[in-house]
C-alpha positions, 0 to 999 in steps of 0.5 A: 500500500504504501510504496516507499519508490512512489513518493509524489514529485513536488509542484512546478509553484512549489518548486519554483518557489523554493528556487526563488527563496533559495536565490533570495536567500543566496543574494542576501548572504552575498557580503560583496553585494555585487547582485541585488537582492531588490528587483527580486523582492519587489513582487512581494513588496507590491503584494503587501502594499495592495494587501495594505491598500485593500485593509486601510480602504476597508478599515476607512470605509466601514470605521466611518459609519461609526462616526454617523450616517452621513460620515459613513456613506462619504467613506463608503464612496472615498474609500474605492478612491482612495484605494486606486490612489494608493495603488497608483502611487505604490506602483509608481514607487515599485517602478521608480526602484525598478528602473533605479536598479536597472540603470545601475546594472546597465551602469555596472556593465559598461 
């Protein structure tokens, strides 16, 4: 029944996510810092911003109906706004980095 040779190769997701944290973790262990370890975190600073944009857009929206009626539907209405406007400017930021590092790499190598 339980055949010991049969053991279930990992996922392709699992696998390459464990390559990926094993490169993240290899430039992070690099004391000469000649490869940056940013551009290949920035996926993930991304996903936590939107996660931080979705949270502080749902506390603004619902935290104003404790305020009143009226507070509550101008938050319900600002809050989407406010959302997008974050989003925005986080992905600006995240590019702005993006282009900083890919001009220092083309920098480097000439």
């Amino acid at each position: 029944m339980n055949d010991p040779e049969r053991i279930p190769a990992p996922s392709t997701a699992t696998a390459s996510l464990w390559t990926e944290l094993r490169a993240v973790m290899d430039l992070m262990l690099d004391f000469s810092f000649q490869r940056f370890v940013t551009p290949r975190l920035i996926r993930l600073l991304y996903g936590l911003s939107l996660v931080a944009a979705v949270l502080a857009a749902l506390g603004w929206m619902f935290s104003g109906f404790t305020v009143g009626l009226f507070y509550g539907l101008f938050t319900l209405v600002t809050g989407p706004v406010a959302f997008v406007l974050y989003v925005l400017a986080a992905r600006v930021v995240m590019e702005l980095i993006l282009a900083i590092f890919q001009i220092a790499e083309k920098v480097r190598k000439d």
